[in-house]
Each structure stands twice: as structure tokens, then as C-alpha cells.
C-alpha positions in Angstrom: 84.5 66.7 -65.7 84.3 66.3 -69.3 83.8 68.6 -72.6 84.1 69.0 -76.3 86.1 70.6 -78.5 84.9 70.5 -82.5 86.3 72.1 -86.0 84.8 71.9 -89.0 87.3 72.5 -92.9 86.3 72.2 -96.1 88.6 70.0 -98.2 88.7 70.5 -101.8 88.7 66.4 -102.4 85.5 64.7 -103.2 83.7 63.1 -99.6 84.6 59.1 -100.9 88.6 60.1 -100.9 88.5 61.6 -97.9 86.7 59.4 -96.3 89.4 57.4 -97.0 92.5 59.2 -96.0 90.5 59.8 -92.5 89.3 56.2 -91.9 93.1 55.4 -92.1 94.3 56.4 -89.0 97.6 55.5 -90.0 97.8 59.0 -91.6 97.6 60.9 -88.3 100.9 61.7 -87.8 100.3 63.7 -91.2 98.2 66.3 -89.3 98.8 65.9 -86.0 102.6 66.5 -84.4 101.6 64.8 -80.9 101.4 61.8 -82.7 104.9 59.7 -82.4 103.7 56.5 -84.2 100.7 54.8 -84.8 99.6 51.1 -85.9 96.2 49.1 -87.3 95.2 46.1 -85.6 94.4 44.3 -87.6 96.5 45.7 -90.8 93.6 45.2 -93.3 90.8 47.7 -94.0 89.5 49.7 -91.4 86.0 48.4 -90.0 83.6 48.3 -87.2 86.0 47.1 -84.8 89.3 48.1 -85.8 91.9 49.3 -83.1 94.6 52.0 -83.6 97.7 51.9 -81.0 99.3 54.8 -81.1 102.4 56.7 -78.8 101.4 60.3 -78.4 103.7 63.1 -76.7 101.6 65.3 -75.1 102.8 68.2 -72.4 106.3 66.8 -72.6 105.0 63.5 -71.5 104.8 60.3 -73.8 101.9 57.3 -73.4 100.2 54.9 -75.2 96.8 55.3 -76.8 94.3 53.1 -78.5 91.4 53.9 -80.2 88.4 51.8 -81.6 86.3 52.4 -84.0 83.0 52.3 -83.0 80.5 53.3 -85.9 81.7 53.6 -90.1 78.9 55.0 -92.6 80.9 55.4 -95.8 81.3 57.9 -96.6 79.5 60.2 -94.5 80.8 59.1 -90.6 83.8 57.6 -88.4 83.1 57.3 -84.8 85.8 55.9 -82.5 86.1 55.6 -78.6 89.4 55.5 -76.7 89.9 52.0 -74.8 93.4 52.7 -73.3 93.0 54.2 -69.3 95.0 57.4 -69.6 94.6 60.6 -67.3 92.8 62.4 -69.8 91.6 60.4 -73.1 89.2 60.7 -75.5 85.9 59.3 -74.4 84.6 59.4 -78.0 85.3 61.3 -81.0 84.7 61.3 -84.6 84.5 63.1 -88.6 80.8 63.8 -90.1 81.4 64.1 -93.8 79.2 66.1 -95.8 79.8 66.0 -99.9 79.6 69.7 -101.6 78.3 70.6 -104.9 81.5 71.4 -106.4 83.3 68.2 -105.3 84.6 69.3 -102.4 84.0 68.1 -98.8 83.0 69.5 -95.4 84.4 67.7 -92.2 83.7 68.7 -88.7 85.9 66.4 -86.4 85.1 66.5 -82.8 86.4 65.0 -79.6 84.7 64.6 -76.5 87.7 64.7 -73.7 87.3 63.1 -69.6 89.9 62.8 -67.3 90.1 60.1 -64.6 91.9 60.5 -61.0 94.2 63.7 -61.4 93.1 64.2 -65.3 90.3 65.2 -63.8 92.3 68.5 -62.3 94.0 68.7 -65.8 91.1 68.1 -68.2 89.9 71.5 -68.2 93.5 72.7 -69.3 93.8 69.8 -72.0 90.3 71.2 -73.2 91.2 74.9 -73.3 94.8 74.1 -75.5 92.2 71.4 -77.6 89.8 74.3 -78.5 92.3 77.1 -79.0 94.1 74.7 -81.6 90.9 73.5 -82.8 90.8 75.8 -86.1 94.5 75.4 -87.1 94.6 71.5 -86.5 90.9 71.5 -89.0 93.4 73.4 -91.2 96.2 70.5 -90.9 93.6 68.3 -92.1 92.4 70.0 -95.1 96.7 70.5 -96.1 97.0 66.9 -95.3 94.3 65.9 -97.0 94.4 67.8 -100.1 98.3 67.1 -100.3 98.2 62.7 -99.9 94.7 62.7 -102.3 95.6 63.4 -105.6 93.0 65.5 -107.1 91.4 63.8 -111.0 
């Protein structure tokens, strides 16, 4: 079994900075509490290609994570896939960027969640807490965001 959860914020930051801030996965941990510690490989630019090892907490349980990024279109799209083999990962996932008129910019950030063995008992109750939170982890984004891009 596998489904989707999505949320979509509106971030009063022009589309190239936030583009950006999201493309560095390094800033996570600035929106999302799950996430212990996270790492580039390699530290450089993020690109086609790029991998982000993270340790995540999740249900009480810590593991490892890693993430590659699959498909970049500054500044409008950031696709990534997880690699690692957990119970329940994220089979893809990803921001579409859309600029505004008045300089702002609307992200929807998706994830498209499977589990594997006994994740795939528990993927339906990852799902559920992943959608209810949907709407106040978009939020965390756009406080993130707006707070670590400094506005001109």
C-alpha cells in the first residue's frame, strides 16, 4: 500500500530565494522536528544527483534516511526519491514552486509514502498523522522560510 499526502503555503519571499532555502536540505531541521541531523553528500551545491543522509526520530524510534534528488528546474521544482530501505519511506516526494505577482511564492510539497514488510501494516497510520499535520508542517515552512530569507 502506498499514498500521498500534499500542502501547499504561500511564502512572502520571492520563488529564486526559496528555491534556495528548500534545495538545501540541510535546513530541514528548521521545519521539521523529526529531523535529528542531516548531511549533503557531496557538501557543494545541491544538483541532479545530490544525496541527503539524515537521522530522523519518528514514533519514538530513531533510523537513518537518505534521500536523492532526482529532478531540479530552478526555480520552479525539486524532486527527490528515498534510497535508504526503511519500513515506511518516502518513495518520492518533492516542492512545485510557483512565483506570485506581488513577490511572493506558492509551494505545494508533497510526499508519496510505501511501506515494505511490516510498514506495510503501519503505512496507513504514518499516512493518516502525515496528512493531519500536513497544513501546520506547510506552515513551518513558510515561518522557516520567511525567518532564514531576509526579505530586500
Amino acid at each position: 500500500m502506498s499514498g500521498q499526502f500534499e500542502a501547499t503555503v504561500e511564502i512572502d519571499r520571492p520563488v529564486e530565494a526559496v528555491f534556495d532555502y528548500l534545495a538545501d536540505g540541510r535546513n530541514d531541521p528548521q521545519f521539521s522536528p523529526r529531523v535529528l541531523k542531516i548531511e549533503r553528500v557531496p557538501d557543494g551545491p545541491t544538483a541532479l544527483g545530490t544525496v541527503f543522509r539524515s537521522t530522523v526520530k519518528d514514533a519514538g524510534m530513531k533510523t537513518a534516511r537518505e534521500f536523492r534528488i532526482t529532478d531540479l528546474q530552478v526555480p520552479s521544482r525539486i524532486r527527490w526519491a528515498e534510497v535508504s530501505k526503511n519500513i515506511v519511506m518516502a518513495r518520492e516526494g518533492g516542492y512545485d514552486l510557483e512565483p506570485l505577482a506581488d513577490g511572493r511564492t506558492r509551494v505545494r510539497i508533497f510526499n508519496v509514502l510505501e511501506g515494505h514488510g511490516v510498514g506495510k501494516l503501519l503505512v496507513g497510520l504514518a499516512l493518516s498523522a502525515a496528512r493531519k499535520d500536513a497544513d501546520a508542517f506547510g506552515a513551518r515552512i513558510k515561518a522557516a522560510a520567511e525567518t532564514a530569507i531576509v526579505q530586500r
